[in-house]
N, C-alpha and C positions, 0 to 999 in steps of 0.2 A: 372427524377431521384429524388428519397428524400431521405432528409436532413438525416443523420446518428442519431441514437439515444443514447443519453446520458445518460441513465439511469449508476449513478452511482452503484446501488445495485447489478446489474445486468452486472458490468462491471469490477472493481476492479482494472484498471490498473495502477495506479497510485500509487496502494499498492504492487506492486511487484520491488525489485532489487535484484542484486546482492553484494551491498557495503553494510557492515554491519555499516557502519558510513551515511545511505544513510537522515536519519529522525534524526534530531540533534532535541534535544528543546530547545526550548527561554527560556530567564529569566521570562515570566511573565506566564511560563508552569509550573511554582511553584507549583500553587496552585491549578493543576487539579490534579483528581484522580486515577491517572496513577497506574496499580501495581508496585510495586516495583518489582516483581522479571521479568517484561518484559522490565525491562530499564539496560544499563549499563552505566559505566562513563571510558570513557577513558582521558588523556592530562585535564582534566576538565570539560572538555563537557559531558551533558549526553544526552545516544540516546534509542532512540528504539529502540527493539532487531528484527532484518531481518534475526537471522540466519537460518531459514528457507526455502528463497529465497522470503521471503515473510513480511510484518510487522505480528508480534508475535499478531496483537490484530484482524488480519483479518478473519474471519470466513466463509468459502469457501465449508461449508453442506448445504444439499437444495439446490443447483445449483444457489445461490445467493455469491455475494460478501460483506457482511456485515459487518463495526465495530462494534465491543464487543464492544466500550467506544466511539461510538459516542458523548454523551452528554463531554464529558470528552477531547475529540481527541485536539493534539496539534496544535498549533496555525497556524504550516505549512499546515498541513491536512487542516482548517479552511479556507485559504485564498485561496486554490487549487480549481477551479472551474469547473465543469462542461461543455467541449466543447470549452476549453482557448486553448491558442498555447502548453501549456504543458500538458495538456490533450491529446488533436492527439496526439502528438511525444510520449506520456507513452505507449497511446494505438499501433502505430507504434512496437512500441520496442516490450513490453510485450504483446500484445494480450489482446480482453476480459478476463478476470477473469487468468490473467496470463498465459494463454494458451503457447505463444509463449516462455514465455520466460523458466516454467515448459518444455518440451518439448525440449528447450537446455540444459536444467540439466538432463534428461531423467526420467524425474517424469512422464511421459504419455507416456502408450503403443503409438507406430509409426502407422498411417496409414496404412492399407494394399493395 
């Protein structure tokens, strides 16, 4: 049996929730280049906008999973690794490229 593949381009799971408060940024998210109209501030905090069911900067044409603001992505995104214990459980939940979790929302025609 082999090892499962990580490709994160190719996978996106970790970019999919349902909590719009799900990507909060740090204080030192200051000084990336984040759009402003993909952030909002609630209580103080400001987050990245999931109302989508998905992060607003995920790019999910071409049958890839790509950030728009890689060079840019907040420091949560940054520290999230490739094949960690929260890696499996996003892919668990969501699915490659948010399959599973699209497909609870009824974003994807059912099997026949």
């Amino acid at each position: 049996m082999s090892a499962p593949s990580f490709d994160c381009v190719s996978c996106g799971a970790c970019c999919f929730s349902r909590n719009p408060r799900y990507l909060q940024l740090l204080p030192w998210d200051a000084s990336r280049n984040l759009p402003s109209e993909s952030l909002f501030t609630e209580g103080g905090n400001t987050y990245v906008s999931f109302a989508c069911g998905h992060c607003v900067h995920l790019d999910l044409s071409a049958g890839k999973a790509a950030c728009q603001v890689y060079e840019d992505r907040p420091e949560a995104c940054r520290a999230f690794r490739a094949g960690s214990f929260e890696c499996v459980k996003a892919r668990r939940a969501n699915g490659i490229m948010g399959v599973t979790a699209r497909s609870r929302e009824g974003d994807l025609p059912k099997a026949g």
